[in-house]
N, C-alpha and C positions, 0 to 999 in steps of 0.2 A: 504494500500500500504506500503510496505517495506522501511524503508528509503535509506537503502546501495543499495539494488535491485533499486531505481530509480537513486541515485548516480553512480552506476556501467551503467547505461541506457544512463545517462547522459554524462559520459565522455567516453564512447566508439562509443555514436555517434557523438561526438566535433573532435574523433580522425581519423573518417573515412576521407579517403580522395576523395573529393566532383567535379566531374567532369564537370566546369562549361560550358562549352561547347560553343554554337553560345551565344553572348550576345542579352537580348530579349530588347526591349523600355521598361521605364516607367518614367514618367512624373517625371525630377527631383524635382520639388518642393514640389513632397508627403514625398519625403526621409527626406523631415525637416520640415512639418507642422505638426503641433500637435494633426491631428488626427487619428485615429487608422488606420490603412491600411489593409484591409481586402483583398487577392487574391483569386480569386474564379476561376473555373473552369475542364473540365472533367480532371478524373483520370490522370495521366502521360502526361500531356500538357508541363510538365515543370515547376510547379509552386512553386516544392522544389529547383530546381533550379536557379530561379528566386530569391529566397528567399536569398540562398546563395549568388548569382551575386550582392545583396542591401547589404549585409554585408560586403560585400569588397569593395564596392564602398564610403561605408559612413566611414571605416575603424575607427572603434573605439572598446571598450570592449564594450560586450552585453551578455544576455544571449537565450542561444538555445535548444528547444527541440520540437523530431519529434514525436509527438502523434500516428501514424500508426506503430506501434511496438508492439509486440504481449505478451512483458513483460509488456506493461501498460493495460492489458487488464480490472485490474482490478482498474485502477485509476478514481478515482470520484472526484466530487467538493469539497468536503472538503481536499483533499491532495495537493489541489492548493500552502496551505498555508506552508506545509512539503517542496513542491518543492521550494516557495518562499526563504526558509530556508537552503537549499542547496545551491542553486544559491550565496546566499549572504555569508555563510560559505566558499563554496570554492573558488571563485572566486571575493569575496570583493561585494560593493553597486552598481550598476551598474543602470542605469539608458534605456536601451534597451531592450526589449523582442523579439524577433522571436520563433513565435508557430506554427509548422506544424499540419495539420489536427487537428486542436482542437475541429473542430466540432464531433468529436467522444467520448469528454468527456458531459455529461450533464450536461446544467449551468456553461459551461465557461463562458460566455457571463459577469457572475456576479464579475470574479475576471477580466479581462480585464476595466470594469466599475471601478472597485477600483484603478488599474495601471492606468489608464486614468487620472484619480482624484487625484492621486499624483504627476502627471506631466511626466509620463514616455512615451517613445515613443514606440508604441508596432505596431509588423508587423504579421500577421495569415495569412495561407492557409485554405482551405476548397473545398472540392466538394459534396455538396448538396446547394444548392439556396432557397430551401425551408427552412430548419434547418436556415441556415447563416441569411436569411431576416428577419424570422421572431423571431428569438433571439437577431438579431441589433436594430428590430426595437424596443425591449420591453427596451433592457437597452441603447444602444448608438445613440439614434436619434440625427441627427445635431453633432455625434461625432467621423462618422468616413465615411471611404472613400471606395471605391468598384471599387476594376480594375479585370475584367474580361479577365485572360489569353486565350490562346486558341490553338491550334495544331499553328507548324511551318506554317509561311505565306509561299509563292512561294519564295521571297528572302532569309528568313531565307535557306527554301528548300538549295537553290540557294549556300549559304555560305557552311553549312552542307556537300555539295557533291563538297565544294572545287573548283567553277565552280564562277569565276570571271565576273560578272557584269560589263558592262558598254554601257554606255547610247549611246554611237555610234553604238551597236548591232541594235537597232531599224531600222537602214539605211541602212545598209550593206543584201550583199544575205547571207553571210559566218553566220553574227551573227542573222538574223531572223532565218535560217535554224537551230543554234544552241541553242537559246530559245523554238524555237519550238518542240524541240527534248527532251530538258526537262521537258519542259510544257508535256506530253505524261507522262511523267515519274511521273512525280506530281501526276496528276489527277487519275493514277492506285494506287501509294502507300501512298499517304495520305500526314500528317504531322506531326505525331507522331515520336517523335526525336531519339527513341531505334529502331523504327520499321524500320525510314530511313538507321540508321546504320547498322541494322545486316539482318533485311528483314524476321525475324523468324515469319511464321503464329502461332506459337505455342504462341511468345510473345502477336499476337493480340488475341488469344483465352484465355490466361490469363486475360488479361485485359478486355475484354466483360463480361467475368465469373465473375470477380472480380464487376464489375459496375452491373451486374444482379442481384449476389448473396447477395454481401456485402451492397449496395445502395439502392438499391430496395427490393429484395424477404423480407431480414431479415429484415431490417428497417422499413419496412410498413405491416409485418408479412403478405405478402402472402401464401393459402396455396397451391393453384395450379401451378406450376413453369411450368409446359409444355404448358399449355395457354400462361404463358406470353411470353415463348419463341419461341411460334409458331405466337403468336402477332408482335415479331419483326421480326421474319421470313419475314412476309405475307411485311408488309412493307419495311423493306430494299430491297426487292424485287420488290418492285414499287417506288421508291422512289422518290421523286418530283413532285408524280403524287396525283391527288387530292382523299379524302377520306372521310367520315362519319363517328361517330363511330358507329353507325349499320350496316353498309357494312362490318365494319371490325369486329364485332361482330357477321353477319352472318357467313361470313369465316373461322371465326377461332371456331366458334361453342362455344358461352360464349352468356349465355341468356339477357342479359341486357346489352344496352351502356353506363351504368350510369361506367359498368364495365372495360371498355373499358375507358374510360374517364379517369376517374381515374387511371389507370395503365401508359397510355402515362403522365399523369401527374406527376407520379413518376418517368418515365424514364428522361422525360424535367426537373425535379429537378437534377439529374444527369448530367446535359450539355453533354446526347449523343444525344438528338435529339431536333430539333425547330418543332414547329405546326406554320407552315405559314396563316393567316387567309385573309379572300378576306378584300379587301376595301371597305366600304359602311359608308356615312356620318351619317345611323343609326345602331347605337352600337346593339342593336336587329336582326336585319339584319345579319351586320358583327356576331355574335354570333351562327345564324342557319344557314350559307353556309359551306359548306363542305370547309377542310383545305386542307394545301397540306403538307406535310411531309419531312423534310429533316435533315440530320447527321453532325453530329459535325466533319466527317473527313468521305472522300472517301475508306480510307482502312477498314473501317465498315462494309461499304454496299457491300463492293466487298467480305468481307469474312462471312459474315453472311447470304446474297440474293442469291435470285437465278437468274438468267441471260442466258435465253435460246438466246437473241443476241446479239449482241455489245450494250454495254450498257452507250456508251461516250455521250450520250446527256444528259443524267441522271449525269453523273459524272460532264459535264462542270456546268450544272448547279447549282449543288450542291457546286461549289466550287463558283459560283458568289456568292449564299446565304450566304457563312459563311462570305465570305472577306466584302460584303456590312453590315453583324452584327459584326464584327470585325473593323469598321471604326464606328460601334457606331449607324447604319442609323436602324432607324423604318422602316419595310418594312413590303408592305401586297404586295397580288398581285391581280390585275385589270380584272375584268370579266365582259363582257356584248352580245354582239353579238360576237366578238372576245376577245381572252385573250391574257395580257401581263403578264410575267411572274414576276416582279419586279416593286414596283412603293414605293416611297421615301418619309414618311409623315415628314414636320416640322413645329409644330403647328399645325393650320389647314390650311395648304396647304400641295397640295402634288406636288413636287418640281423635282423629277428626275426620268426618267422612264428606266425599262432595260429589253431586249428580249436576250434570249440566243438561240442561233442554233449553231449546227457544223459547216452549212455550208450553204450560200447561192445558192450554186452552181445551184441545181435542182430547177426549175422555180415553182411547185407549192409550194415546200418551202419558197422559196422567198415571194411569193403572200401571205400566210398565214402569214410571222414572220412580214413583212412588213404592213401589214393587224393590224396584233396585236400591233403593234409599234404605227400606228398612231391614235389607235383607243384610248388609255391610251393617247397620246396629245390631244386629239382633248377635252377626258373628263374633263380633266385637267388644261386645254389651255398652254399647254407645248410649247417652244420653237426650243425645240430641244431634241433628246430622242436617247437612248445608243442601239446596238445590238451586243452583244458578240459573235462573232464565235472563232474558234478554231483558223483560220490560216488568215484570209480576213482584208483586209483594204478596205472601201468604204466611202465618203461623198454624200450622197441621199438628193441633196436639190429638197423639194416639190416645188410649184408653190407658195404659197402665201410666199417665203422665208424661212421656217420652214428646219430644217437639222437634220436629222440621221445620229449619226456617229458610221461606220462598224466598230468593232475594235478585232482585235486576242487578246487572252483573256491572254496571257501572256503581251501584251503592256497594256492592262486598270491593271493587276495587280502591273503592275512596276512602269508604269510611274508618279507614284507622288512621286517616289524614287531616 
């Protein structure tokens, strides 16, 4: 690597000017604990910007560089220490790192270990989970910290489109009818922060490409790309719905599900998609029931599936799964005579259960979501158990006192807000 060619990399990315945009959480007391901070998550969540929002808030000198630059293409682990050397040349001893996408160098992991060791406080991006794990795990165990960003929540949404929040909307006709009008809006376009602003399919076809090509295909040197791309085809077009991987291995015409396996495994290294797996108190069991499939954002499935009908059940769903992995919750889902679509492990209990429907309106809907709702209580011995629709408020108290509570899926998203 070049010395002046990283010098030049380096202060023309210090000089761009950095659009921090909606301010995202993060737990202030990682901003000054002295272990590494590691942000992870899919491509364009936000997590360079997030990176920036931590630099201004902790407002001190530090030093910065964004590894996804096509001049460091050829930077390796040994020029860690050249970089060091700049840093400290131009801008004096500094005691802060911010490193974006550094998992694209090999054996970072080993000079962060050494900053660590010298008392520095260092903050990284990354999107692969495989790479980031399993290189934290070899050099910084017990030394560093893992916050998993993720597409705009509905309030973020909510700020974004300039659309003022407040908690009296819950009450009123004027502000349900106006949450709910959003909520529509959400659920079609996702939560990807360039894609809300400007709305370009072209931006979400970059970034697909980009998570296919660069993530996956190259990284794990597949040589077949049109299986894998007809692999996510098959699925974002059913999504939510449950799978094998020889179902999906019949389908897409790929001899082996070992192949299959492994390729979803590369993509869920990527944070574009979760393998939801059933519940079973045997780990063997839970291991051979079919999964069920869901995207790290609705504007995926909408531009990559195909969708011969309305496909808003699929979408509500998929936005309870990420919001209930986005609050941190283990979740499988519950199958036996009937199914629930969400049930909440902590320890070994499992603790909160969730049905999603658009709509209870039509009576054998009802019969089945409700069916499914009590059927995860009763396995359980739950109290009381959640059903997400789109627009409904309802409390279903059973006979033995047990309670369902009906709830529009923009109030269960909001209201711990």
């Amino acid at each position: 690597m070049n010395k002046e060619l990283l010098r030049q990399v380096i202060y023309e990315q210090k000089a761009q000017n950095v659009d921090l945009g909606i301010e995202r959480y993060i737990d202030p007391t990682l901003l000054e604990c002295p272990e590494v901070v590691v942000i992870t998550g899919v491509r364009r969540c936000g997590k360079s910007v997030l990176l920036h929002q931590i630099q201004k808030r902790r407002e001190e000198k530090d030093y910065y560089l964004n590894f996804d630059d096509e001049r460091l293409i050829s930077f390796t682990v040994e020029d860690f220490q050249m970089l060091n050397e700049v840093f400290m040349e131009d801008f004096g001893l500094q005691k802060t790192y911010y490193l974006d996408e550094i998992q694209n160098i090999q054996g970072w992991e080993r000079f962060i270990s050494r900053l660590y060791g010298q008392g520095c406080k260092v903050f990284v991006t990354g999107s692969n989970a495989n790479l980031l794990s399993r290189e934290l795990a070899t050099f910084l165990t017990g030394r560093h910290v893992t916050v998993e960003l993720y597409p705009f929540s509905f309030l973020e949404f909510l700020k974004l489109e300039q659309f003022e929040f407040k908690h009296e909307y819950f009450y009123t006709t004027e502000g349900k009818a106006r949450l709910s009008s959003q909520m529509r809006k959400y659920l079609k376009i996702g939560g990807f922060p360039q894609y809300i602003r400007w709305g370009s399919t072209n931006y979400l076809s970059s970034l697909y490409n980009d998570i296919l090509y660069k993530d996956v295909v190259v990284r794990n040197r597949i040589n077949n790309e049109k299986q894998l791309k007809e692999m996510m085809y098959y699925l974002a077009s059913n999504a939510t719905h449950r799978y094998t991987y020889n179902s999906v291995a019949k389908v897409v015409g790929i001899k082996t599900s070992d192949t299959i396996k492994s390729y979803l495994g590369f993509i869920e290294d990527t944070y574009l998609v979760y393998q939801l797996g059933k519940f079973d108190y045997s780990v063997g069991a839970q291991m051979k029931s079919p999964k069920k499939i869901y995207f790290i954002d609705n504007a995926i499935i909408n531009k990559i599936g195909f969708n011969a009908t309305d496909n808003l059940g699929s979408l509500l769903e998929n936005i309870v799964c990420v919001e209930l992995l986005r609050q941190g919750k283990e979740i499988y889902y519950h199958a036996d005579t009937q199914e629930c679509d969400f049930i909440v492990r902590e320890g070994n209990q499992i603790v909160q259960s969730f049905q999603v429907t658009v709509s209870l309106n039509d009576p054998r809907t009802r019969e089945r979501e409700m069916k499914g709702a009590l059927s995860a209580m009763d396995a359980y011995k739950l109290k009381e158990g959640y059903i997400i629709t789109l627009e409904e408020y309802e409390e279903v108290t059973i006979d033995d006192g047990r309670c369902i509570h009906v709830l529009p899926v923009w109030k269960w998203l909001l209201e711990k807000h």
